[in-house]
C-alpha positions as CSV (number, residue, x, y, z in Angstrom):
1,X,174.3,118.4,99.9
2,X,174.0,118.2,103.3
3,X,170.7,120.7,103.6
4,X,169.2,118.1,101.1
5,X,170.1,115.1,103.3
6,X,168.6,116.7,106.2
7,X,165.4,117.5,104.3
8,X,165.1,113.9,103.4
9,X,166.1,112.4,107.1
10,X,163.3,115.2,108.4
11,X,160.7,113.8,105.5
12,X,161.9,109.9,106.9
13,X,160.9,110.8,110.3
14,X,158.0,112.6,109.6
15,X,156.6,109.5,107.5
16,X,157.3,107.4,110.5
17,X,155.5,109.2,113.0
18,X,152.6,109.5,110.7
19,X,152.2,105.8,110.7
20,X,153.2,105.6,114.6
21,X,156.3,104.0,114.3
22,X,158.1,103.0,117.9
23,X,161.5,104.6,119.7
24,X,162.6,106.9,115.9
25,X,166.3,107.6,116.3
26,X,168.7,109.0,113.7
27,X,172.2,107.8,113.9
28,X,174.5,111.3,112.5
29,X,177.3,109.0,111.0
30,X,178.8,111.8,109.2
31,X,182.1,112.6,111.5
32,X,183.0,108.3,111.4
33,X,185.4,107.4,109.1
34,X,184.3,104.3,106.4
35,X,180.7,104.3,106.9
36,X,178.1,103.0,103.9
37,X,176.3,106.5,104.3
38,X,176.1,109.6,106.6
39,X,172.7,109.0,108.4
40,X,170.9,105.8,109.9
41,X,167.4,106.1,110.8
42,X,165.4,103.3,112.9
43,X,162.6,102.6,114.1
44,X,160.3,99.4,115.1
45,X,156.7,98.5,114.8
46,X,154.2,96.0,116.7
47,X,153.9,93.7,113.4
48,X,154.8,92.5,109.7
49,X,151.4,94.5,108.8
50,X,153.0,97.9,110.6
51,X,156.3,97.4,109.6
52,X,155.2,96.9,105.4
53,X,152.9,100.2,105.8
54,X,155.9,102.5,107.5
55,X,158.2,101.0,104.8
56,X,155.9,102.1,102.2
57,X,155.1,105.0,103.3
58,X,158.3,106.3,103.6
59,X,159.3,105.6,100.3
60,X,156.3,107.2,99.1
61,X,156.3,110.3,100.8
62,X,160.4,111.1,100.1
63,X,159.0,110.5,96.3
64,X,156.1,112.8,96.2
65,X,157.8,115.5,98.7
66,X,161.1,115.8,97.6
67,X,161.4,113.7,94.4
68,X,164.3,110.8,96.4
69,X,163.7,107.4,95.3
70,X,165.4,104.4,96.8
71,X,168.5,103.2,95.4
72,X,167.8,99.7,97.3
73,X,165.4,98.4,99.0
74,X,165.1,94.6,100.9
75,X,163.3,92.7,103.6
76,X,159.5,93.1,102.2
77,X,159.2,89.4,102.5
78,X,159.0,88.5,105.9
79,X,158.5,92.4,107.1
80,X,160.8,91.5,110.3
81,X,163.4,94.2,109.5
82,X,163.0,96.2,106.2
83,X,165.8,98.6,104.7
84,X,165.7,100.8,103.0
85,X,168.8,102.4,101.0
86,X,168.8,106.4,99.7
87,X,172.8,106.2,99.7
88,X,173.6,109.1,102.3
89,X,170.6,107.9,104.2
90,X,170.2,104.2,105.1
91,X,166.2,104.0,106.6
92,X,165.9,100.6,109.3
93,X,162.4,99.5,110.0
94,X,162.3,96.7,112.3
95,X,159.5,94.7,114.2
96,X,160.3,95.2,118.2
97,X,163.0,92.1,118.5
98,X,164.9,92.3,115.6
99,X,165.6,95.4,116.5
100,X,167.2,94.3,120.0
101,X,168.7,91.3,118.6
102,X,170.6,93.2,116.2
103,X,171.3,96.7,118.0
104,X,172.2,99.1,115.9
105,X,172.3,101.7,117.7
106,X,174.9,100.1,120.1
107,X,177.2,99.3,117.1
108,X,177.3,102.5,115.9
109,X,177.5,103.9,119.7
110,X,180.1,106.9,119.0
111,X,177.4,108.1,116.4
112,X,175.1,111.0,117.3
113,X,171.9,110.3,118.0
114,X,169.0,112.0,117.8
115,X,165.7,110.7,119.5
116,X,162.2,111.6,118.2
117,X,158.8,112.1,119.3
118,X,156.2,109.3,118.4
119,X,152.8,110.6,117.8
120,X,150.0,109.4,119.6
């Protein structure tokens, strides 16, 4: 179980950077009692456009590469913070100041956090 959640988490991240998604963090929930899922993963983008495409993306690489499919999905409609829900792995795409106005990552502060590379 958990070498499959962090095969998909890898294949989240990796889908981001492909689409040059901003500041990717995962959020190791795993050791906090009564979260919704073990791992958070976030990013932002520059615009609605970006935000759609990462979203997309994501979902359709986890698919093809290791046959997840999201159990929920909202926020395609305005593209200003788009989740996406693979139960042990919650996915947060936000454009730049959704993403501060709703810090996540300072919610969940005692989680560990993992920064990522972006690609140029």
């Amino acid at each position: 179980m958990k070498k499959d959640t962090d095969k998909l988490v890898k294949a989240i991240v990796e889908s981001m950077q492909e689409k040059k998604a901003h500041q990717i963090v995962s959020l190791d929930l795993s050791g906090i009692p009564n979260t919704v899922s073990n791992y958070y993963v976030i990013c932002h983008a520059d615009s609605n456009v970006q935000v759609n495409a990462i979203a997309d993306f994501v979902e359709r690489n986890t698919k093809e590469k290791l046959k997840e499919r999201v159990w929920h999905k909202e926020g395609h409609n305005n593209a200003e913070w788009i989740l996406l829900d693979y139960s042990n792995v919650i996915v947060h795409i936000f454009q730049r100041e959704q993403r501060e106005r709703f810090n996540i990552e300072g919610l969940w502060a005692d989680a560990k956090i993992k920064t990522y590379k972006e690609l140029s």
